[in-house]
N, C-alpha and C positions, 0 to 999 in steps of 0.2 A: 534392366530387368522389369519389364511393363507387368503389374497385376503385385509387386511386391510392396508391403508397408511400409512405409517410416512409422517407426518406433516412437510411441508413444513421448519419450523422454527428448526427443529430438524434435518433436514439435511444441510440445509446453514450452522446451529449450528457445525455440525461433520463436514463436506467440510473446513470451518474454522478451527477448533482447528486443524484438519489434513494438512493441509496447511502451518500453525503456527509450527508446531513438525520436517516439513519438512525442513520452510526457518530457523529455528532456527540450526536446526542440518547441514545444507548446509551453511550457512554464517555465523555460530560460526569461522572458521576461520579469519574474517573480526572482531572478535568484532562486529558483527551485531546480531541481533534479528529479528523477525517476527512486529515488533514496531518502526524497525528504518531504516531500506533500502526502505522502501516507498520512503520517505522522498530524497532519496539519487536521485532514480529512477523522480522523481518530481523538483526536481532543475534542473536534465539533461534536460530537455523540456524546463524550465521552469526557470532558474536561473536568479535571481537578484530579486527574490519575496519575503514581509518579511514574517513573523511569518502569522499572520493575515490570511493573502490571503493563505498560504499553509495546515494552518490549516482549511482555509473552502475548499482548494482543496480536500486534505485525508477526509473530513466530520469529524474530527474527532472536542476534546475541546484546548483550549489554553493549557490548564493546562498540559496536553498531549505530546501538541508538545513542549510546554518550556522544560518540562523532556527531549524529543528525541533529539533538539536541542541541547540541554546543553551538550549530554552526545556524539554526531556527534561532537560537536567544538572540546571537550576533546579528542577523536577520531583522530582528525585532521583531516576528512571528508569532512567538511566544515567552513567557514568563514562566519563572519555578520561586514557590515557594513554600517553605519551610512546610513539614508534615507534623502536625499536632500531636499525632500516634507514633509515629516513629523520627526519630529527631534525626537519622541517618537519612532520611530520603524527603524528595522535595515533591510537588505537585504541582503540575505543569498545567498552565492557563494560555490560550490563544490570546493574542491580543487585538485593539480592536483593526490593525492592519490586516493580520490574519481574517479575521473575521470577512473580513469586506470580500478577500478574493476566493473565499470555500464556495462560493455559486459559479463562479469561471473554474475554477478547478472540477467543482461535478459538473459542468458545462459541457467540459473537456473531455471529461473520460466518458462519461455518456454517448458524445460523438465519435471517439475512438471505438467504443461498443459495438454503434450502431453500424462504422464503418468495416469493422472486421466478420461482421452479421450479416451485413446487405443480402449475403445469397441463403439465406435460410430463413426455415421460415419459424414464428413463435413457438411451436412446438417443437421443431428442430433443439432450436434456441434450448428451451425448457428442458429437453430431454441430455441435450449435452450438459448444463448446468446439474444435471442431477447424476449423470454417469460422472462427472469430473470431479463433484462432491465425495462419491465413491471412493473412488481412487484415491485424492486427497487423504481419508481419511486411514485408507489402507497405510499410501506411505508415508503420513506420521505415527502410524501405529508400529510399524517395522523399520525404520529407520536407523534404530540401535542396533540390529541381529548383529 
């Protein structure tokens, strides 16, 4: 049926999984996945935040980031320690391994950016980043109904 849409959910859906195939096959030599350099890229801004607070940064569940976590310390990625204000949670630090590959990692997805953009132009660019921000926002807003 020529002139009919793909639904909105079904391309974020492919955008994603194509994104995922790319940073999985680009930071396989890191030991990284499409599940774990978030997290890497999010301490660089953002370091000395624990579990909690970075798991509601990525939107994602605890359950989630404990696995990422766990498997970044193993890594030697990053470090957690103990939280001064609350004695249950810890505060995760990059280490300086980590450190070294956050400029290849935004290396990386800057060039995945640029390549999934080739055909549009700044304004294009612009104008989808601000309708997608939209929408984002609508469906964290309504995602409980």
């Amino acid at each position: 049926m020529q002139g009919e849409r793909i639904p909105l959910a079904k391309l974020t859906g492919s955008i994603y999984r194509s994104t995922q195939a790319y940073t999985n096959e680009v930071f396989g030599k890191y030991n990284l996945g499409s599940g774990t350099y978030s997290y890497l890229l999010t301490l660089s801004h953002k370091e000395g935040i624990n579990q909690n607070q970075i798991s509601k940064e990525l939107d994602v569940d605890k359950a989630m980031s404990a696995r990422a976590i766990k498997k970044l310390i193993d890594l030697e990625y990053i470090t957690k320690k103990a939280d001064h204000e609350d004695s249950r949670a810890y505060n995760l630090f990059l280490t300086e391994k980590a450190k070294l590959i956050i400029p290849d990692i935004k290396k990386e997805l800057k060039k995945w950016n640029d390549i999934i953009t080739q055909n549009l132009s700044e304004q294009q660019i612009e104008n989808m980043i601000d309708q997608l921000s939209i929408v984002l926002r609508d469906a964290k807003n309504n995602r409980n109904i």
